[in-house]
C-alpha positions in Angstrom: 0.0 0.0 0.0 1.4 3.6 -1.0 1.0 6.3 1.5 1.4 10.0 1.2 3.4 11.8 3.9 4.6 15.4 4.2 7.6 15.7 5.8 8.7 19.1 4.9 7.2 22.0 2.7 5.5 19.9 -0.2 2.9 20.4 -2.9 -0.7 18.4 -3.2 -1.7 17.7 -6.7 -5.2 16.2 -6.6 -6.5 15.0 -10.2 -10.0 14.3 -10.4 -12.6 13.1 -13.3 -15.6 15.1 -12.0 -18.3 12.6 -13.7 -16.6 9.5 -11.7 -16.7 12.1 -8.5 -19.9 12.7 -9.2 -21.3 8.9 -8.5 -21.0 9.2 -4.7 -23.4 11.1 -2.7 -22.6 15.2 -2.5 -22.1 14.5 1.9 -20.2 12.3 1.4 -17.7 14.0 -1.4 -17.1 16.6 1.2 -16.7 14.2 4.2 -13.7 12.2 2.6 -11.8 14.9 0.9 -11.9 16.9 4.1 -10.0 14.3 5.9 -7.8 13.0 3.6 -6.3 16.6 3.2 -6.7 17.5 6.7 -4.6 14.2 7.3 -2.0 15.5 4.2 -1.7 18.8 5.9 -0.9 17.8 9.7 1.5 15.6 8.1 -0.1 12.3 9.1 -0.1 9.5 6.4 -2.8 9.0 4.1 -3.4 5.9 2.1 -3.0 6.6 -1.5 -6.2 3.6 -2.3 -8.1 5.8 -0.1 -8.3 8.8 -2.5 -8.4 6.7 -5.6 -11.9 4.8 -4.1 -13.3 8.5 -4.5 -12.0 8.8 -8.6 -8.9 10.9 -7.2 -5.1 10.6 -8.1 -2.9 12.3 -5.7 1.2 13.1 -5.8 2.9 15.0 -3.2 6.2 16.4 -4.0 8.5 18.2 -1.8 8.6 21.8 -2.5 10.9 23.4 -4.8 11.8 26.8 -4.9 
């Protein structure tokens, strides 16, 4: 299993296909991307599976000035 995890400054991409998005229920859209990038942004991990169960591809990079 892949996991995301900031350890320093680091850029979230999030790519999405809205009409795949779009087939869960609006609640629960909100719900799960809510914590998934709360988790990203404390710098917990975050199962990269999790996000692509909701249609989304994720890649955090470190960032580069």
């Amino acid at each position: 299993m892949s996991t995301l995890q900031a350890t320093g400054p680091s850029i979230l991409r999030i790519g999405f296909d809205p009409a795949a998005f779009a087939k869960l229920l609006p609640d629960q859209q909100q719900e799960f991307v809510r914590w998934y990038v709360a988790r990203v942004l404390k710098g917990e991990t975050s199962a990269v599976e999790e996000w692509e169960r909701l249609g989304l591809k994720v890649d955090l990079r470190p960032w580069q000035r």
